[in-house]
LUMGU-254444 format. One line per 3 residues: number of its first residue (from 1); their letters; for each residue z, x, y of C-alpha. Coordinates in steps of 0.2 Angstrom, whole numbers, plus 5000, padded with zeros to 4 digits. Layout:
! residues N
NUM = a = Z X Y ~ ...
This chain:
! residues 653
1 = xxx = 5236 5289 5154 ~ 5249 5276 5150 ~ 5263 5273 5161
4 = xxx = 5271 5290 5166 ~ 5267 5300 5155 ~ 5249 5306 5150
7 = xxx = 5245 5314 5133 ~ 5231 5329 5131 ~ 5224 5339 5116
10 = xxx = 5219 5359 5120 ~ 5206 5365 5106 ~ 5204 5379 5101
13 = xxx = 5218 5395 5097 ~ 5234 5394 5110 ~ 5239 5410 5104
16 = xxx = 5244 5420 5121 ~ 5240 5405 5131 ~ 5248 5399 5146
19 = xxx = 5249 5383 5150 ~ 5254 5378 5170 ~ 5254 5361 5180
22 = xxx = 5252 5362 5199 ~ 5249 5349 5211 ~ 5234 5348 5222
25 = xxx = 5234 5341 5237 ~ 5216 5334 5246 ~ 5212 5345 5261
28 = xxx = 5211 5331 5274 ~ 5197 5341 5284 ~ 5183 5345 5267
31 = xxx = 5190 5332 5257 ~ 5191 5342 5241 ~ 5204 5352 5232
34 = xxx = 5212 5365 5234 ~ 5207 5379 5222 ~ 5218 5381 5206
37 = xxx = 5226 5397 5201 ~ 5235 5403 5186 ~ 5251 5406 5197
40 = xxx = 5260 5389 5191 ~ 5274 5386 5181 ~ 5278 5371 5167
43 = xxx = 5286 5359 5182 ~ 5279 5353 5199 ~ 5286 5340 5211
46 = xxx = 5295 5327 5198 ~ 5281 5333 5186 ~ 5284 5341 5166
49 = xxx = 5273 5349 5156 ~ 5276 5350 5137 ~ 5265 5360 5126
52 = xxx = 5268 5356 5106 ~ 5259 5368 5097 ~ 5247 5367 5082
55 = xxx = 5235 5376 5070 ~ 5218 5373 5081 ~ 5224 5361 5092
58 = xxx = 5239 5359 5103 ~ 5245 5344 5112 ~ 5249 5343 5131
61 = xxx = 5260 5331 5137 ~ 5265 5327 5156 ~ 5282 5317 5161
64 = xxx = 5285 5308 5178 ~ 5302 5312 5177 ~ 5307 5301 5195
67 = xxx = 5315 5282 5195 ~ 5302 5269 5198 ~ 5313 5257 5203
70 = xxx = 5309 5247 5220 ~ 5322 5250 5231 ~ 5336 5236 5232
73 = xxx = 5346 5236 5250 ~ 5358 5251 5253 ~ 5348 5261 5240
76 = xxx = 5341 5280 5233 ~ 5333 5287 5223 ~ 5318 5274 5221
79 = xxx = 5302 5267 5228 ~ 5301 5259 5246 ~ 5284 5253 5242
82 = xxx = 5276 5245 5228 ~ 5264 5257 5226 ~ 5277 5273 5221
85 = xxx = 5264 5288 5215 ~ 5249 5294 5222 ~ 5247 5311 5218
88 = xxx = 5233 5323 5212 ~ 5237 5335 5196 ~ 5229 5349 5189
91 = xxx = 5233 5355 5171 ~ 5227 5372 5169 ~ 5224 5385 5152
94 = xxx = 5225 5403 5154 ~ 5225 5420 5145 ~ 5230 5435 5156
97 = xxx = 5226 5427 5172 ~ 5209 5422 5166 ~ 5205 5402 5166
100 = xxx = 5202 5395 5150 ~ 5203 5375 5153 ~ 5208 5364 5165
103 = xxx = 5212 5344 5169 ~ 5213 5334 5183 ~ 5222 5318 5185
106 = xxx = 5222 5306 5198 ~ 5242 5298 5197 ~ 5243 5278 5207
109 = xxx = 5258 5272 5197 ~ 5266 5256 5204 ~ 5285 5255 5204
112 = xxx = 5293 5242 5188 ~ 5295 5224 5192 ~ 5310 5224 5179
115 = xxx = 5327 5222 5187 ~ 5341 5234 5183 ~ 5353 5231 5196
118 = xxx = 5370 5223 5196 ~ 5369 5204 5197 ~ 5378 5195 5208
121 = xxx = 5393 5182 5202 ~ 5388 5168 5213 ~ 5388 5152 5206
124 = xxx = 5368 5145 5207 ~ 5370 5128 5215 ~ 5357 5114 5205
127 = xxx = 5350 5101 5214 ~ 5351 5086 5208 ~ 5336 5081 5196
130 = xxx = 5334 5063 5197 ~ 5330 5066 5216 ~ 5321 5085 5216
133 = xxx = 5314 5096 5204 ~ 5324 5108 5195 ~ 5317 5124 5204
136 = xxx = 5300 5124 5215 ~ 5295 5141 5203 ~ 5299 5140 5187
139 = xxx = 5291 5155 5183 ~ 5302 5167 5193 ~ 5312 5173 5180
142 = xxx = 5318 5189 5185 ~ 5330 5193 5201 ~ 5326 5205 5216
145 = xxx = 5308 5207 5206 ~ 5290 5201 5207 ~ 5287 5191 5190
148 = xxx = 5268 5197 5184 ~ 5256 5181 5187 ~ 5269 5171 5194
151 = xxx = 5261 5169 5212 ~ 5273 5158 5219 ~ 5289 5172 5216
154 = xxx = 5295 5174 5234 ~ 5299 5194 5231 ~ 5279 5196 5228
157 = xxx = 5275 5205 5240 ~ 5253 5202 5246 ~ 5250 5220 5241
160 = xxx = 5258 5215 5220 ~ 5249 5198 5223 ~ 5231 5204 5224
163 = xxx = 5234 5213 5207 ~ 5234 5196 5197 ~ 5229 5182 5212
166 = xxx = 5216 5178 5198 ~ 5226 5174 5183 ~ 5240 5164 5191
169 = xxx = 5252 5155 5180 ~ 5246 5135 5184 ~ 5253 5119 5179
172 = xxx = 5273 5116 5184 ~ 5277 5132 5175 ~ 5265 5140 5189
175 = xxx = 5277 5134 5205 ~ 5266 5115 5204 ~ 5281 5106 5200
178 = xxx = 5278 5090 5209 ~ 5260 5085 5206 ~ 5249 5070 5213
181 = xxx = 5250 5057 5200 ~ 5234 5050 5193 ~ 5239 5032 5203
184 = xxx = 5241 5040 5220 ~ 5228 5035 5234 ~ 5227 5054 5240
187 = xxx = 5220 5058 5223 ~ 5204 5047 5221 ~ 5190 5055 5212
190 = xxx = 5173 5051 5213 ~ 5171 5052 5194 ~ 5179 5040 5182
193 = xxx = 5189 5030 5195 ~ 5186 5010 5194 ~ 5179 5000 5209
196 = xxx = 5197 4990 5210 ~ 5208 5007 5213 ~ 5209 5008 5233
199 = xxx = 5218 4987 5230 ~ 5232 4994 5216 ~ 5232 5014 5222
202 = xxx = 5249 5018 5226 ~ 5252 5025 5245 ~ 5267 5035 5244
205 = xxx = 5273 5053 5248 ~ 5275 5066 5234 ~ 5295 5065 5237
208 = xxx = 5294 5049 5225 ~ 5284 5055 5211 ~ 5285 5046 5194
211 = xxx = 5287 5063 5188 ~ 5308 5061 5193 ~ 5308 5050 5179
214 = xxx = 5308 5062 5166 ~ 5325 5065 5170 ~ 5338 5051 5166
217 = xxx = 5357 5048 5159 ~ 5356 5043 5143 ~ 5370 5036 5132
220 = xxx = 5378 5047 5120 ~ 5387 5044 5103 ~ 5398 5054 5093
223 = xxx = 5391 5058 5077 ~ 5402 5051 5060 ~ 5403 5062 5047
226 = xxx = 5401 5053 5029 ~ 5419 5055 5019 ~ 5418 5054 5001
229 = xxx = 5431 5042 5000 ~ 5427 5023 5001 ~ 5441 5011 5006
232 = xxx = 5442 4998 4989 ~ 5453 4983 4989 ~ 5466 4987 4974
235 = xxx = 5485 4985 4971 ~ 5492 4973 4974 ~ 5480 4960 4979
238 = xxx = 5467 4965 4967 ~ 5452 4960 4975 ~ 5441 4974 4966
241 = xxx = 5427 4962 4957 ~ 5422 4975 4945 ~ 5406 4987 4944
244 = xxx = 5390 4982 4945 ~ 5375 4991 4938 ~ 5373 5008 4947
247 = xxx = 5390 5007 4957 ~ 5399 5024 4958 ~ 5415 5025 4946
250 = xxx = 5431 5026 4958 ~ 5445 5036 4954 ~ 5464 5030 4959
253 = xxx = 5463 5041 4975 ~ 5450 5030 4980 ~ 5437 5044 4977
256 = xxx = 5421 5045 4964 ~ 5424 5050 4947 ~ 5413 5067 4947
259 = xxx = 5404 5075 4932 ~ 5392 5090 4933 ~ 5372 5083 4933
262 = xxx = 5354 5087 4938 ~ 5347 5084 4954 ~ 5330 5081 4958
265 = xxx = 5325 5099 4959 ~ 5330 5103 4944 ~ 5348 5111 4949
268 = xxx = 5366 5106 4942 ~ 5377 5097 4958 ~ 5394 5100 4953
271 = xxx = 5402 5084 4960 ~ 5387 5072 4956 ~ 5396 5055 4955
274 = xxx = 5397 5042 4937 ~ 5389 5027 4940 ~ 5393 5013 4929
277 = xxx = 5381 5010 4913 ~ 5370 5026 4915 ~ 5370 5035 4901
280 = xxx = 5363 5056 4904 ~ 5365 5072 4894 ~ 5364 5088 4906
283 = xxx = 5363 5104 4902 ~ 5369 5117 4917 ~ 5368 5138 4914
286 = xxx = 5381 5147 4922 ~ 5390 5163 4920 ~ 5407 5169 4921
289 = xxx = 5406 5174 4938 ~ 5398 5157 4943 ~ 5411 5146 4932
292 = xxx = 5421 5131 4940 ~ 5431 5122 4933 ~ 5428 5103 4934
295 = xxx = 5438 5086 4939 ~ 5454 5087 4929 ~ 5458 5079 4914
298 = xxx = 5473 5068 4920 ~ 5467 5058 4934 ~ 5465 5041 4933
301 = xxx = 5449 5031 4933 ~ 5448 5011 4941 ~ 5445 5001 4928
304 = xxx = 5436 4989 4940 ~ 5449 4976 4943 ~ 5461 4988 4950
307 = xxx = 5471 4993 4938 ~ 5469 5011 4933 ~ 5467 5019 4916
310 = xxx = 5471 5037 4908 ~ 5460 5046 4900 ~ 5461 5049 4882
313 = xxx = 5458 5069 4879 ~ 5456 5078 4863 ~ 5451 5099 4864
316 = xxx = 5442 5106 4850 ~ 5436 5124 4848 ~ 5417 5131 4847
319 = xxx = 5416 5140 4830 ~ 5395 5143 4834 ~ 5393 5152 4849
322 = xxx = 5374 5155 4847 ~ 5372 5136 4851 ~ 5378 5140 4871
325 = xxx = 5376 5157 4874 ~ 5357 5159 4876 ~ 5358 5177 4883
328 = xxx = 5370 5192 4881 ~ 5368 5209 4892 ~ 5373 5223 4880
331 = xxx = 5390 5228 4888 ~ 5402 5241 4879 ~ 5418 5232 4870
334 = xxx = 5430 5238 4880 ~ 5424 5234 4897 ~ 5421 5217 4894
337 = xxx = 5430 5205 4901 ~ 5432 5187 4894 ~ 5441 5169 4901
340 = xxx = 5444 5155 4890 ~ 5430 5139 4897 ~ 5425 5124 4894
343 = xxx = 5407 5123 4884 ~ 5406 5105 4882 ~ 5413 5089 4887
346 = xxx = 5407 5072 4880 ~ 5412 5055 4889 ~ 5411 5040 4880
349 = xxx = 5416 5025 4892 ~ 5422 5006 4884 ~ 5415 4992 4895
352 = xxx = 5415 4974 4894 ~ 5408 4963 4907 ~ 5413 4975 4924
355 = xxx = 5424 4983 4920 ~ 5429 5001 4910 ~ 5441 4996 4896
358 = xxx = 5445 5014 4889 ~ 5439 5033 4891 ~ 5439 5043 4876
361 = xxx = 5435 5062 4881 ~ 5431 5076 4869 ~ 5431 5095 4879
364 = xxx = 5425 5110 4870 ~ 5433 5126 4872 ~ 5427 5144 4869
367 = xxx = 5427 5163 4873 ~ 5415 5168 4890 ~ 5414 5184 4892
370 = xxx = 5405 5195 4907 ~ 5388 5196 4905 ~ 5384 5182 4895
373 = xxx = 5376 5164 4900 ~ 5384 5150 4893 ~ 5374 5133 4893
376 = xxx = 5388 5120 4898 ~ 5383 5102 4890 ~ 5391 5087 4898
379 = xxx = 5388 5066 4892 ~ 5391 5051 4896 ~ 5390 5035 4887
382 = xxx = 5396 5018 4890 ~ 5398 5007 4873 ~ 5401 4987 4875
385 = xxx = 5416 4984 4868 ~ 5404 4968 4858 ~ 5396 4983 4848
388 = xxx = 5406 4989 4832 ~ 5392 5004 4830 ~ 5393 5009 4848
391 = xxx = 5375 5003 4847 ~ 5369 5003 4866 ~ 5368 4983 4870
394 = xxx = 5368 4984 4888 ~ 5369 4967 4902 ~ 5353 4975 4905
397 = xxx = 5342 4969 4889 ~ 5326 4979 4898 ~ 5322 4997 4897
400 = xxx = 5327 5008 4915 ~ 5319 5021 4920 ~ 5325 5037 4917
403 = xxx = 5333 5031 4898 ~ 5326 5034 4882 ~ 5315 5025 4873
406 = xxx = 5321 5018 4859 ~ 5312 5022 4839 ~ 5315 5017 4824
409 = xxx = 5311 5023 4805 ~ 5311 5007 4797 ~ 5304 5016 4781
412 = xxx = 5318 5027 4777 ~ 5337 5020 4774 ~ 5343 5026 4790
415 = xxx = 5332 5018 4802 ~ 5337 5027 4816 ~ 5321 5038 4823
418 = xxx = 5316 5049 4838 ~ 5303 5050 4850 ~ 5305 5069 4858
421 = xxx = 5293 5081 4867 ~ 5296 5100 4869 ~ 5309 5109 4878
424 = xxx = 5303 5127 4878 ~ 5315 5141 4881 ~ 5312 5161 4881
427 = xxx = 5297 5165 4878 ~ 5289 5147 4876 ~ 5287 5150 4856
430 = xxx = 5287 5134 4844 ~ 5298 5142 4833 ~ 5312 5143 4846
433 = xxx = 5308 5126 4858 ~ 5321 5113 4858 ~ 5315 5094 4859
436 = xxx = 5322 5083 4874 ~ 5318 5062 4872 ~ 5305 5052 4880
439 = xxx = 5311 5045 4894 ~ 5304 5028 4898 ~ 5293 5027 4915
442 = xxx = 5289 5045 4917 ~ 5274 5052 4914 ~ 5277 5068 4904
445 = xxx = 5269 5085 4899 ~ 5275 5098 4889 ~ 5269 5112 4877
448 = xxx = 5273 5127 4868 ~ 5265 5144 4861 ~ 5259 5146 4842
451 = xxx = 5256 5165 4836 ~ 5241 5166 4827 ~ 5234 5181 4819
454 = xxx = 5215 5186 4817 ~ 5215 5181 4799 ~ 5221 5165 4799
457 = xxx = 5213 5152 4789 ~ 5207 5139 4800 ~ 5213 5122 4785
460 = xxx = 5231 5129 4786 ~ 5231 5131 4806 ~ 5226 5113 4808
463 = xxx = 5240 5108 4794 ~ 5252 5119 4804 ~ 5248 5112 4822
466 = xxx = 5247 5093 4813 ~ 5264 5097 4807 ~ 5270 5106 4823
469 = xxx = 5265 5090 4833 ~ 5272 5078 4821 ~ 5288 5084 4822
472 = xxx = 5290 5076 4838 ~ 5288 5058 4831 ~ 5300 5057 4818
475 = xxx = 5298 5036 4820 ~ 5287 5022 4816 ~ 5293 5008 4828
478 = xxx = 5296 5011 4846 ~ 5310 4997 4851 ~ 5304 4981 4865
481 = xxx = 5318 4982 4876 ~ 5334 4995 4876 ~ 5345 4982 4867
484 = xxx = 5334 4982 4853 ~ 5342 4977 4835 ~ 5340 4989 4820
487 = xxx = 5341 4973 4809 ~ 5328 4962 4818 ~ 5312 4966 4815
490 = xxx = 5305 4958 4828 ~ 5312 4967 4842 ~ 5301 4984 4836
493 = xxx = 5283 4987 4839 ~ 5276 4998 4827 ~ 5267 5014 4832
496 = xxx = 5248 5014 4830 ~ 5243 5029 4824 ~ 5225 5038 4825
499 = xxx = 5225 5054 4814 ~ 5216 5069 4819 ~ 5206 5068 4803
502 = xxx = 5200 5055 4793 ~ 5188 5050 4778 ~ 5174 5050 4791
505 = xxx = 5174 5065 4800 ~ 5166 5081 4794 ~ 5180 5097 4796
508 = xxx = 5170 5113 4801 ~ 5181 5125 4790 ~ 5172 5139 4800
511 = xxx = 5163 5153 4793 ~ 5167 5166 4809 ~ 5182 5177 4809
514 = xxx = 5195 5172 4823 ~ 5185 5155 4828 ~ 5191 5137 4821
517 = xxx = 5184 5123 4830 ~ 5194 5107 4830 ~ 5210 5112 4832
520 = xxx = 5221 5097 4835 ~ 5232 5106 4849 ~ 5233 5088 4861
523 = xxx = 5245 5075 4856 ~ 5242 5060 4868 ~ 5258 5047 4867
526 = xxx = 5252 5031 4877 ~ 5264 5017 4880 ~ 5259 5001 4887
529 = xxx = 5274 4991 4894 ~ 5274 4975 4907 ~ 5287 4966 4915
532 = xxx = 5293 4950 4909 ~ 5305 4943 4918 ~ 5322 4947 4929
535 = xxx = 5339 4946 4927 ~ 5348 4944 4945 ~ 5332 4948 4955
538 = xxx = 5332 4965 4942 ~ 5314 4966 4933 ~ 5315 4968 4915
541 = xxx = 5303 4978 4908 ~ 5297 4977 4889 ~ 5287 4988 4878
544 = xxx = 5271 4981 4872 ~ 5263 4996 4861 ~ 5263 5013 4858
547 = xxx = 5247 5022 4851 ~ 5248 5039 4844 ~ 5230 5051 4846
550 = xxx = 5224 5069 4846 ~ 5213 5080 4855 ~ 5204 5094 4847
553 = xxx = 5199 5112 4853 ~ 5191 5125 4847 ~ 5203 5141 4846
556 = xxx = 5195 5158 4845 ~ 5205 5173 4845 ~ 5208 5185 4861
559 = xxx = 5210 5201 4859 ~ 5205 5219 4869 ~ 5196 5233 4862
562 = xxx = 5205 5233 4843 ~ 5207 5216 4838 ~ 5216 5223 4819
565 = xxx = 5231 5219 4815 ~ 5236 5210 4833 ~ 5242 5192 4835
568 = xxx = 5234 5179 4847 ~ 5243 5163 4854 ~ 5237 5145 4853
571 = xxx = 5245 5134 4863 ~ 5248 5116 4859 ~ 5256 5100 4871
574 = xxx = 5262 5085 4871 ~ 5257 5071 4884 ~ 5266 5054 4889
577 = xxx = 5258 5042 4898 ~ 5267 5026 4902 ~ 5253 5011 4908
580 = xxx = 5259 4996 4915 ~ 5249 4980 4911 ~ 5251 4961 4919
583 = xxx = 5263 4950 4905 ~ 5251 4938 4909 ~ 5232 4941 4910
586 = xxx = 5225 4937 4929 ~ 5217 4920 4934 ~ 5199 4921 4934
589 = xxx = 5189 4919 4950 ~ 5181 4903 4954 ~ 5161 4902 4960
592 = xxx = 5167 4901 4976 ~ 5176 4914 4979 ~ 5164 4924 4973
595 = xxx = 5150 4919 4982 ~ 5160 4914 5000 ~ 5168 4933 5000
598 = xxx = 5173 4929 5020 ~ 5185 4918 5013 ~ 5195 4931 5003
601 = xxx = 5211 4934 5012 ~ 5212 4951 5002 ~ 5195 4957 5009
604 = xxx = 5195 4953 5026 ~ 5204 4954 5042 ~ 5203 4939 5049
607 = xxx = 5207 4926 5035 ~ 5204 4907 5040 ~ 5214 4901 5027
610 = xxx = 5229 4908 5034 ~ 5227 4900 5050 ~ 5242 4892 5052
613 = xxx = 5253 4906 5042 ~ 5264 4911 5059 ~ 5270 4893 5056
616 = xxx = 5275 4895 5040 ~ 5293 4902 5029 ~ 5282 4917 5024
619 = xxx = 5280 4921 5041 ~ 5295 4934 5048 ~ 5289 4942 5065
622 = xxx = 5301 4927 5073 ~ 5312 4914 5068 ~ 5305 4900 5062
625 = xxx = 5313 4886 5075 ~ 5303 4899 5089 ~ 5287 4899 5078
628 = xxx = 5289 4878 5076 ~ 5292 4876 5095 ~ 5278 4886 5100
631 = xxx = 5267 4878 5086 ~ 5269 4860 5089 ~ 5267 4866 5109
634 = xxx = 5250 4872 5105 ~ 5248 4858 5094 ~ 5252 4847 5111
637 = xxx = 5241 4855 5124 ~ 5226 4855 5110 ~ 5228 4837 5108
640 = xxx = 5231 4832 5128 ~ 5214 4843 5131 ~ 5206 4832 5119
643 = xxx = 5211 4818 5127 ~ 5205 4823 5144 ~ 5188 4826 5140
646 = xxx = 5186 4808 5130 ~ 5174 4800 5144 ~ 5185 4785 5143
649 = xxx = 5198 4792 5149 ~ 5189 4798 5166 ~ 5187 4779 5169
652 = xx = 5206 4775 5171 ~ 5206 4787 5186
């Protein structure tokens, strides 16, 4: 039995059964029941009986069908005591006044502690709670009812209390809201408690309780929210200095010049803000549901020294619309519908010194229709006005990270060369990856998938895969520094290359159908750079070598129960691994500091070598006047104890 109702199954056919409930009182003189008859009906006292039916079995079901409420003052219709039902119930099964079956239930059903009356409107006065506690019984949360385990609840009657007396809610959730602190004379403890604690106990009542410190006015501040605009100094004073290195491009409503790039999770940011001399080349998908349209053409950008120049736009039309749409649902044609976007837009900016001389824009158009998936390209490049190839010779002669390296072919006649890993898309095939350049400090991996069938011969898979992987370095000298010369020789190092085979090494051509061991499927790019030197406190970092290698597998062919005429894949990556190295090779350690390891600084905490460092520059815990003036006080007591403890000295007393 659960709450007020109780649940029964009758086995057996109930065909011609009649099912009764009667109540059955204890006679007060024998103490027993009274006997049970098959004279009762489906209903006795505020008791229902429900029969459902079945095939062998039919299930009984009783309903207390009276309010359980306790009673509230000035109210029927509810329990005057918390215990509301005792009764005795007899569930009987005949068949033409001949017993079959019957149950006997012993009903004590206390009344609910929930409340469902009206509530009053009376304002609740709170006490002041930097003088009281906020409520001596947290845990009564209900009004005009007994709160399970909350023994403190004033409408808990002794009767509801015994029911969960052991199980009380404890702590200052529990009704102990102000209790003895651990520094109070009253709470001494014969374990753990110091032989000094009846000198520094506190005597005090529990009406000043350290606990009323919780609760204290603080100060409040209004929050600022961050404005996209920045306040410059332009027209007509023109105190704008120019741009530095990384400063947002303004526009000539004091706001940043915005152009669509990646942010670090991957996604295109809409109103990512320009920043001067950072080159990037983003690719954002979209559809024709999700198209925005971008900053206009016709606002004006700061040119650094606050004047304010136009930008120079030219539209062209995409003939090759394979080259941005990379999906297309199959729609009928005259459902479709189609808007006139923007594929491409290519920023080249003209600097000199800080500040942008001109814009040249160049914005591609095409046709986007519903259903298809357009791959928006957008770049910027800034050019020195000191270049007549647009050649990239930054302020900055070092590499960044986040650019491109830098390669050269200096044995063809246009020596301009590439350094790329993949960029799969689709399915990850080779055939169909795109290549995206290395980008300097960034540790890289990348890869794509080879179709390989069962007959393959395992010479012309190596030659393929050597061929796939070579692809991506279409260079023989990797520039020093991002400004690196085409015509000086000197500013290249040339890429050392270890080729997966050579005169030495025995090629297995393998005998075994669907098995060829070394498979050159790795390519390992390592680059070993160091910093040598700054530029206005900016490290410049420099290219030392590049080293080519590859790794070997053996590829065999996976396939299920028929391997015939079936295609396997071999997949094959790229790695980049950046290692910086010290320009200069570290200073030896003396004897000394090998042997006297207690006098390392960078071993041990307590250094005596760095005695005296709170009295040095290096030191920033204080400033250095209070570090001097407490030093040369220390310096002074040491020196005044020396002297009092000279013998001669005791003498002049």
């Amino acid at each position: 039995m659960s709450g007020p109702r109780a649940n029964s199954f009758f086995l057996g056919n109930s065909s011609g059964v009649n099912f009764s409930i009667i109540l059955s009182p204890i006679d007060e003189e024998t103490g027993k029941l009274q006997l049970a008859n098959c004279s009762g009906s489906e209903r006795a006292g505020d008791w229902n009986l429900n029969v459902t039916p079945g095939m062998n079995t039919s299930k009984v079901t009783i309903n207390l069908t009276r309010n359980l409420q306790l009673c509230l003052p000035n109210a029927t219709d509810c329990c005057t005591t918390p215990l509301c039902v005792v009764e005795t119930l007899q569930v009987l099964a005949c068949r033409d006044s001949v017993l079959l079956a019957h149950l006997l239930i012993q009903a004590e059903i206390y009344a609910n502690s929930s409340f469902t009356g009206n509530v009053s409107e009376n304002a609740t006065i709170i006490p002041d709670q930097v003088f009281q506690p906020l409520g001596s019984c947290p845990c009564d949360l209900t009004a005009g009812a007994c709160d399970v385990r909350c023994c403190c609840d004033p409408e808990c009657t002794p009767d509801l209390k015994q029911l969960f007396n052991e199980s009380c809610f404890t702590g200052v959730f529990g009704g102990d809201v102000n209790p003895p602190f651990d520094q109070l004379c009253s709470s001494q403890s014969m374990e753990y408690t110091p032989d000094w604690f009846p000198f520094l106990c506190v005597q005090s009542s529990l009406n000043n309780t350290p606990f009323l410190g919780y609760f204290y006015h603080g100060s409040t501040s209004t929050p600022k929210v961050p404005s996209f605009k920045i306040p410059l100094q332009t027209s007509p004073g023109k105190l704008f200095t120019g741009y530095r290195q990384g400063d947002p491009i303004m526009t000539e409503e004091n706001e940043y010049f915005t152009i669509p790039q990646q942010s670090m999770a991957g996604q295109c940011v809409g109103n990512a803000p320009v920043a001067y001399l950072q080159n990037f080349d983003v690719k954002c998908l979209t559809n024709l549901a999700s198209y925005k349209e971008g900053l206009p053409h016709d606002v004006r950008i700061n040119s650094g020294t606050g004047d304010f120049i136009q930008q120079n736009v030219v539209y062209r039309t995409i003939t090759d619309m394979g080259v941005f749409i990379t999906e297309s649902e199959s729609l009928h044609t005259a459902e479709v519908l189609c808007q006139n976007v923007t594929f491409a837009e290519h920023y080249t900016l003209f600097w000199k010194d800080k500040n942008i001389e001109r814009i040249n824009v160049t914005v591609f158009l095409g046709s986007l229709c519903d259903g298809e998936i357009l791959t928006q390209r957008f770049t910027v490049k800034f050019v020195t006005l000191k270049s007549t190839n647009e050649a990239e010779l930054f302020g900055n002669p070092g590499y960044q990270v986040g650019k491109p390296v830098r390669a050269a072919n200096m044995n063809a006649s246009d020596t301009f060369g590439s350094l790329n890993i993949w960029q799969p898309a689709g399915r990850g095939l080779c055939t169909s990856a795109s290549y995206t350049p290395v980008l300097f400090g960034l540790d890289s991996l990348s890869g794509c998938i080879l179709e390989v069938g069962i007959h393959e011969d395992c010479s012309l898979l190596r030659g393929n895969v050597t061929e796939k992987l070579s692809s991506l370095i279409q260079a023989t000298h990797v520039g020093k520094r991002d400004n690196s010369s085409y015509s000086d020789l000197n500013d290249w190092v040339e890429i050392i290359r270890l080729d997966p085979f050579n005169s030495d090494t025995n090629v297995s051509t393998g005998s075994l159908k669907g098995i060829c061991p070394d498979i050159p499927a790795n390519l390992n790019i390592r680059i070993i750079f160091a910093d040598v030197g700054a530029v206005q406190g900016i490290p410049q970092q420099e290219i030392l070598a590049v080293q080519i290698s590859y790794s070997t597998v053996i590829w065999q062919f996976q396939c299920g129960l028929i391997c015939e005429n079936s295609i396997s894949f071999l997949p094959i990556t790229a790695s980049v691994q950046f290692i910086k190295v010290p320009a200069q090779p570290p200073i030896p350690l003396t004897r000394f500091q090998i042997n006297y390891t207690e006098f390392d600084c960078n071993r041990n905490d307590v250094c005596w070598p760095q005695l005296f460092y709170p009295l040095t520059r290096f030191y920033t815990g204080e400033p250095y006047s209070q570090c001097l003036a407490k030093g040369l006080s220390l310096a002074f007591l040491v020196l005044l104890a020396a002297i009092m403890s000279n013998p001669w000295f005791s003498k002049l007393w």
